[in-house]
C-alpha positions in Angstrom: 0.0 0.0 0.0 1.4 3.7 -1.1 2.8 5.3 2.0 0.6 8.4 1.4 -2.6 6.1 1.9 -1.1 4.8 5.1 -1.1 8.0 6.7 -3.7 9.0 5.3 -5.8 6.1 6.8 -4.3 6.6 10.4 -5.3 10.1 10.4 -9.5 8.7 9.2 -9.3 6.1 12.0 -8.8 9.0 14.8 -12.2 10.0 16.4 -13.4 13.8 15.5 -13.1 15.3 18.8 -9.6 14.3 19.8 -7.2 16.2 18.5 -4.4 15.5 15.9 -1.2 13.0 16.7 1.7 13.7 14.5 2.6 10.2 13.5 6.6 9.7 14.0 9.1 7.0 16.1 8.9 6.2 19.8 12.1 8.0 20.8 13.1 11.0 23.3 13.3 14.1 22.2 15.0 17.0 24.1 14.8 20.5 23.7 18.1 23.1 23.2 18.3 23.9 27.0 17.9 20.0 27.9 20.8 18.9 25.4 22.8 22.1 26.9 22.2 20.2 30.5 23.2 17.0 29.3 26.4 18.4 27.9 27.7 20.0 30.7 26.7 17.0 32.8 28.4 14.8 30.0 32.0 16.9 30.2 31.4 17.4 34.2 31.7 13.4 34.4 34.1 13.6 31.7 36.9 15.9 34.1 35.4 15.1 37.4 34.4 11.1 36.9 37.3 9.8 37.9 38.9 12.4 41.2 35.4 11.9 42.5 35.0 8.3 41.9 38.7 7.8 44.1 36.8 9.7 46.7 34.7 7.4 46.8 36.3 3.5 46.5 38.9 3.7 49.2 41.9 2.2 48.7 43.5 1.8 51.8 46.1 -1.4 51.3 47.2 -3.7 54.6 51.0 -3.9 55.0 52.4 -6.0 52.1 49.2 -5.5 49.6 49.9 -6.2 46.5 47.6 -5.7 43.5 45.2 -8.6 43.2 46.0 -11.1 40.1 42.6 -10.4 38.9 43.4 -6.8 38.3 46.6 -7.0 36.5 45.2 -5.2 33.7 44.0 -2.6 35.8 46.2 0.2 34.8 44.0 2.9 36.4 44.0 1.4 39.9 48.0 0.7 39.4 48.4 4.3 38.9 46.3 5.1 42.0 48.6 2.3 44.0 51.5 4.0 43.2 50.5 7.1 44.5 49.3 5.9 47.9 52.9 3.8 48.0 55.1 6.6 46.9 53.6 8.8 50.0 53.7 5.7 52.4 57.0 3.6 51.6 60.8 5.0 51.1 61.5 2.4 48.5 59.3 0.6 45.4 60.4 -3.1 44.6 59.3 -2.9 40.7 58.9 -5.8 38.7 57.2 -8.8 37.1 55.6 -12.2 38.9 59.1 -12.8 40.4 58.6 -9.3 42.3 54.7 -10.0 42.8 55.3 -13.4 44.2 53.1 -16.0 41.6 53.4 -19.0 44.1 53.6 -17.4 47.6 51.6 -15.1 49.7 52.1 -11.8 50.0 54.0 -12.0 52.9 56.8 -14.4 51.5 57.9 -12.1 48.5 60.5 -10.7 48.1 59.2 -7.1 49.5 57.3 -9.0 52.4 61.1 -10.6 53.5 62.6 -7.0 53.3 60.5 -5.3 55.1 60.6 -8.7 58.1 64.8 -8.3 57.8 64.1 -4.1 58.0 61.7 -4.4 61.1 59.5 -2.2 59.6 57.5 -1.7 56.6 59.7 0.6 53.9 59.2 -1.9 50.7 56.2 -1.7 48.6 55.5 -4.9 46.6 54.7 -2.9 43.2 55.5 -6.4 40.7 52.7 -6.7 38.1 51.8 -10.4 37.1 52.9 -11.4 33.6 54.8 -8.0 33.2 57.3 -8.4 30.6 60.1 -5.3 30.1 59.0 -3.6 27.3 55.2 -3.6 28.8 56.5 -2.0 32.2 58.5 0.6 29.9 54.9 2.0 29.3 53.4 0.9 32.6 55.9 3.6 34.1 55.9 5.4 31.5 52.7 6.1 31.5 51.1 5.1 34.5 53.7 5.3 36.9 53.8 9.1 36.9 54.3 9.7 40.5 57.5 7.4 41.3 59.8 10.4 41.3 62.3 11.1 44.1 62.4 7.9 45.2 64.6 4.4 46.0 63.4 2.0 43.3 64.6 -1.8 43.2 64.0 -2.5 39.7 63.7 -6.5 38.9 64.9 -8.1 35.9 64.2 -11.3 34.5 66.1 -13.2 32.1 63.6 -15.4 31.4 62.3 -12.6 29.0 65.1 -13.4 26.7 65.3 -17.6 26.6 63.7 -17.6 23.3 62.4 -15.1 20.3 58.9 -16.2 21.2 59.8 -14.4 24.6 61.5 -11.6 23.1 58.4 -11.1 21.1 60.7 -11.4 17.8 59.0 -13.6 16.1 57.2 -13.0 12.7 53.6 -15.1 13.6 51.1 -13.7 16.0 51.6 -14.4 19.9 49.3 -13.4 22.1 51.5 -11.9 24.8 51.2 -10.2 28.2 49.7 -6.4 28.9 49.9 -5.7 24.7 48.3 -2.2 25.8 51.4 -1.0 27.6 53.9 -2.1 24.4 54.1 0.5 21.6 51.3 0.4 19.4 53.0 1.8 15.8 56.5 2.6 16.5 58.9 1.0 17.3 57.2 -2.2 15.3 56.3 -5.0 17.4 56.6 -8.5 14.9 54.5 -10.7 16.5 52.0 -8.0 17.7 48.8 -8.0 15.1 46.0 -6.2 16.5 43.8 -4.6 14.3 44.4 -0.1 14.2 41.4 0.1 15.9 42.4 -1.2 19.2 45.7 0.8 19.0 44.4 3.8 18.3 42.0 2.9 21.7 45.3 2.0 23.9 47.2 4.9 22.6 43.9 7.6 23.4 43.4 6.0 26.7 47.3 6.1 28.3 46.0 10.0 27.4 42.3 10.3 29.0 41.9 9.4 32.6 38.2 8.8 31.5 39.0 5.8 29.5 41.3 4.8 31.8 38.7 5.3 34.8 35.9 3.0 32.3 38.1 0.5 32.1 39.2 -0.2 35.9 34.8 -0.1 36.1 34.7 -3.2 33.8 37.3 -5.0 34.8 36.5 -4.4 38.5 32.9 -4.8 38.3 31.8 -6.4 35.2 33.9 -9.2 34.8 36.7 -7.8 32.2 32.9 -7.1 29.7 31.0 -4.1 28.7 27.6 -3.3 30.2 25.6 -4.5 27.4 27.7 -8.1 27.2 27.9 -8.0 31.2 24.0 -8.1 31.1 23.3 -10.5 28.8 25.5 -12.9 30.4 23.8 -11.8 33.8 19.6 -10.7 32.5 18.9 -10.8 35.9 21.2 -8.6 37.7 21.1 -5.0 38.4 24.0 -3.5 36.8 24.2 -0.6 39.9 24.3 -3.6 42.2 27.5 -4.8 41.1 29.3 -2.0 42.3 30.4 -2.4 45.4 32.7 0.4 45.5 35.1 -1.9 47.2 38.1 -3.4 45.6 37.8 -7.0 45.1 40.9 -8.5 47.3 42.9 -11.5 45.8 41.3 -14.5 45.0 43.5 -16.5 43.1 45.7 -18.7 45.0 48.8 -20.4 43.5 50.3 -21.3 46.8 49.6 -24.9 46.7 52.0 -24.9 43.8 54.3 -23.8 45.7 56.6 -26.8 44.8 59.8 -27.6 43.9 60.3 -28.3 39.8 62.5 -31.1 40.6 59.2 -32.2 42.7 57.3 -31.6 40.2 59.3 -33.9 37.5 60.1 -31.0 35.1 63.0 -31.4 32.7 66.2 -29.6 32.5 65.9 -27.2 29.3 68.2 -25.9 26.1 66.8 -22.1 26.0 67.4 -20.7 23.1 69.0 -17.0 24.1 68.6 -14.0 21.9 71.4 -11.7 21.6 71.8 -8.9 24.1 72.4 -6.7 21.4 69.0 -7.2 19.6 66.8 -8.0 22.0 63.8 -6.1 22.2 62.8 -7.0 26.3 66.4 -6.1 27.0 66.2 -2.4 25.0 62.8 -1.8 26.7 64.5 -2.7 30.0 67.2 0.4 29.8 64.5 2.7 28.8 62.5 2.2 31.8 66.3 1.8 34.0 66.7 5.4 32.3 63.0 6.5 32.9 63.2 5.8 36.3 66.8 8.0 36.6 65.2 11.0 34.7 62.2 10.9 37.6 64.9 11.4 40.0 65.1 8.2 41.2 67.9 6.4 42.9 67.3 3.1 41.1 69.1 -1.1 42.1 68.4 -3.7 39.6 68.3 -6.7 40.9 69.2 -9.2 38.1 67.8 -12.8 38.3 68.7 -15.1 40.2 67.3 -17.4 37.0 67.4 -20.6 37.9 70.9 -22.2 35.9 70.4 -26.0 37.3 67.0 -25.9 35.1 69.4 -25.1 32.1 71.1 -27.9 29.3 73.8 -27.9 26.9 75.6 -24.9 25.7 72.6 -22.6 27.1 74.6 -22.2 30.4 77.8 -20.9 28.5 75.6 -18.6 26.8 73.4 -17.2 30.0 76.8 -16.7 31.9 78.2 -14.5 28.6 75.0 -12.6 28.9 74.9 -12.0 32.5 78.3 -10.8 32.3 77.2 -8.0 29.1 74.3 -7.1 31.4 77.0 -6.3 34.6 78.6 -4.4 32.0 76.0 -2.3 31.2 75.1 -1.8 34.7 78.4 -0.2 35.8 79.1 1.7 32.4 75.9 3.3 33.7 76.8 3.9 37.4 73.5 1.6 38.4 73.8 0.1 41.2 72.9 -3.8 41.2 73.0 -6.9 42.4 72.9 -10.1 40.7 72.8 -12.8 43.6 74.3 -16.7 43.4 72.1 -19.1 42.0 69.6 -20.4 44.8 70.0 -24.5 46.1 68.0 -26.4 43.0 65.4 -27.4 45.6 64.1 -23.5 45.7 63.1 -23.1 42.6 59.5 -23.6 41.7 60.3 -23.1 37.9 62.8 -21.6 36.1 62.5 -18.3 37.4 60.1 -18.1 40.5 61.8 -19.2 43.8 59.9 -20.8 46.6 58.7 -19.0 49.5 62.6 -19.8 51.3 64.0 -19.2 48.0 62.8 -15.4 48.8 64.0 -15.2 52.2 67.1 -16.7 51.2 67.3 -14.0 48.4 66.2 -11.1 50.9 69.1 -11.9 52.5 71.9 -11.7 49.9 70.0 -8.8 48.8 70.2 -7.3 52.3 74.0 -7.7 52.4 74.9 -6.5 49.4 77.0 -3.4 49.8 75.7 -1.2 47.3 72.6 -1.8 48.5 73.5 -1.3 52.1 74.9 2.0 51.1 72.2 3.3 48.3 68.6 1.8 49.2 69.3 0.9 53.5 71.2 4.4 53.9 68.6 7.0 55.2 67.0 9.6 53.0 68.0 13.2 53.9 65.0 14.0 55.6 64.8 10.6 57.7 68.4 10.9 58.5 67.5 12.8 62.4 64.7 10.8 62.9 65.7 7.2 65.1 68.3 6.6 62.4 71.1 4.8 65.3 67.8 2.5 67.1 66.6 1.7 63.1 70.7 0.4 62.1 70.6 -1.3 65.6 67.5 -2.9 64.8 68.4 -3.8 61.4 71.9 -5.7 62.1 70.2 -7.4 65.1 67.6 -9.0 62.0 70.0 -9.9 59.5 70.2 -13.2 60.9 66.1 -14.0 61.2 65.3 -17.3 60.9 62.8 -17.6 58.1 61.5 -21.5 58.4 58.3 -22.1 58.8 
């Protein structure tokens, strides 16, 4: 039927003495002063959103808090943990699941023995889970803002090297670790393939704390989805209930792995190094070394320990040549460092994560080394009149806790 006598017929079929509905879709319509309203409540939420949204989810860590592995992604809240940790701790352990502690609770890291052999709490546990180098070269970069001025131990992990795959060198797709954080155009990525779209989105939102704010709602809230996929998967929950305005705590638990690989059966391995020289994790490492040094930070790397009895054929030569470029670097650099003995085999849960007396044991070591002692132990300026003698006291008194359990 002509659309002329469809109207037509609709305006027939209205009684005579009610008055005349113009015939159009079932939508809202706002008038100019409604839209202005909208739009200044639109860019009010767009400024605003996220300063008032921190007033209201607290984030007030216990002692050894570390950022649940849910939330690894979580770049938002990341940026709002270092802030609170930079004005609470004198020194930020930085680094990946070695640092974070994938097998151990967070009071047998690394950060948690530090603080037990300082007798107080001065080391903030700021590892990221599955943070390779050159994603933490943009998690500081551009998230980690506020560590400036401070003592930074900075972790690295040769395991980031053992094979191209690792090194993210390879010419065929692999779906890798934080891909957000690594550069998005330049330098080129090989085996990085997302579509423009997404990179354009990761680039825009390192820029808009908006974006960054959404995100840390859906990953927090809804399950990692948007609203419209979060409620079809749940049609019968309220959307507002789900947030809580509390962050979730941790609720994966990998402590009952927490075993030996020579427990567990696992073979001794012929990695496949790259070379120092064209490594991409091992570039991406220095920038974020020289990142943290422009921020005014007095920066220790703390280099492995990797775990060399896991290690077969000429792979051990070619670890120990590596190691020995990587010291180079380190004092060509004037970085302090440490780059600790290999642990007892038994210590070792895998080829890189130690047990939880694999960390005290490495606490230790890291405790007594010298340029640690001197650069990261010694007092800040402006802590230097406050109980410095009773805190050295206390501190040599420690340095020979027993850590079995």
């Amino acid at each position: 039927m002509p659309e002329n006598n469809i109207l037509e017929n609709r305006k027939n079929s209205y009684p005579a003495n009610e008055p005349e509905v113009a015939f159009s879709s079932n939508c809202v319509r706002l008038s100019g002063c409604e839209w202005i309203f909208v739009g200044i409540f639109a860019l009010a939420l767009f400024y605003f959103g996220p300063k008032l949204w921190e007033r209201m989810e607290k984030l007030e860590p216990e002692p050894d808090y570390r950022l649940p592995y849910e939330l690894s992604n979580d770049y938002w809240l990341y940026s709002r943990y270092c802030r609170w940790a930079t004005s609470k701790y004198e020194t930020l352990v930085i680094g990946d699941s070695v640092i974070w502690g994938h097998f151990v609770s967070k009071y047998d890291t690394l950060s948690g023995y530090l603080n037990k052999l300082a007798g107080r709490d001065r080391f903030a546990n700021l590892g990221v889970d599955g943070i390779h180098p050159v994603a933490l070269e943009g998690l500081l970069k551009y998230y980690g803002h506020d560590i400036s001025n401070k003592k930074v131990v900075l972790h690295f992990n040769p395991l980031w090297m053992s094979s191209r795959k690792h090194d993210l060198q390879t010419e065929k797709e692999f779906r890798f670790n934080h891909p957000r954080l690594v550069p998005q155009f330049i330098p080129n990525i090989p085996c990085y393939k997302d579509p423009y779209s997404k990179r354009i989105s990761a680039v825009v939102e390192r820029y808009v704390p908006f974006l960054s704010w959404t995100s840390h709602l859906k990953i927090t809230y809804f399950e990692n989805m948007d609203l419209p996929t979060w409620t079809l998967e749940h049609p019968y929950k309220n959307p507002a209930g789900a947030i809580t305005l509390k962050i979730p705590t941790f609720k994966k638990d990998n402590r009952n792995e927490n075993i030996s690989w020579v427990e567990k059966g696992m073979d001794k391995t012929d990695f496949q190094w790259v070379e120092l020289e064209s490594s991409l994790q091992w570039k991406f490492f220095q920038q974020s070394a020289e990142l943290l040094k422009k921020r005014s930070n007095s920066i220790f790397v703390l280099a492995g320990p990797f775990n060399e009895h896991m290690l077969n054929g000429e792979s051990i030569e070619t670890y120990r040549n590596m190691k020995s470029k990587i010291e180079a670097w380190l004092q060509q650099n004037n970085i302090a460092y440490c780059m600790p003995p290999t642990l007892p085999s038994e210590l070792y849960v895998d080829a890189s994560h130690p047990m939880s007396e694999g960390y005290a044991m490495l606490a230790k070591q890291v405790f007594e080394n010298e340029s640690f002692k001197s650069g990261i132990l010694a007092p800040s300026p402006q802590l230097r009149s406050v109980g410095d003698s009773s805190s050295r006291d206390f501190v040599s008194s420690d340095t020979n806790m027993d850590f079995s359990r």
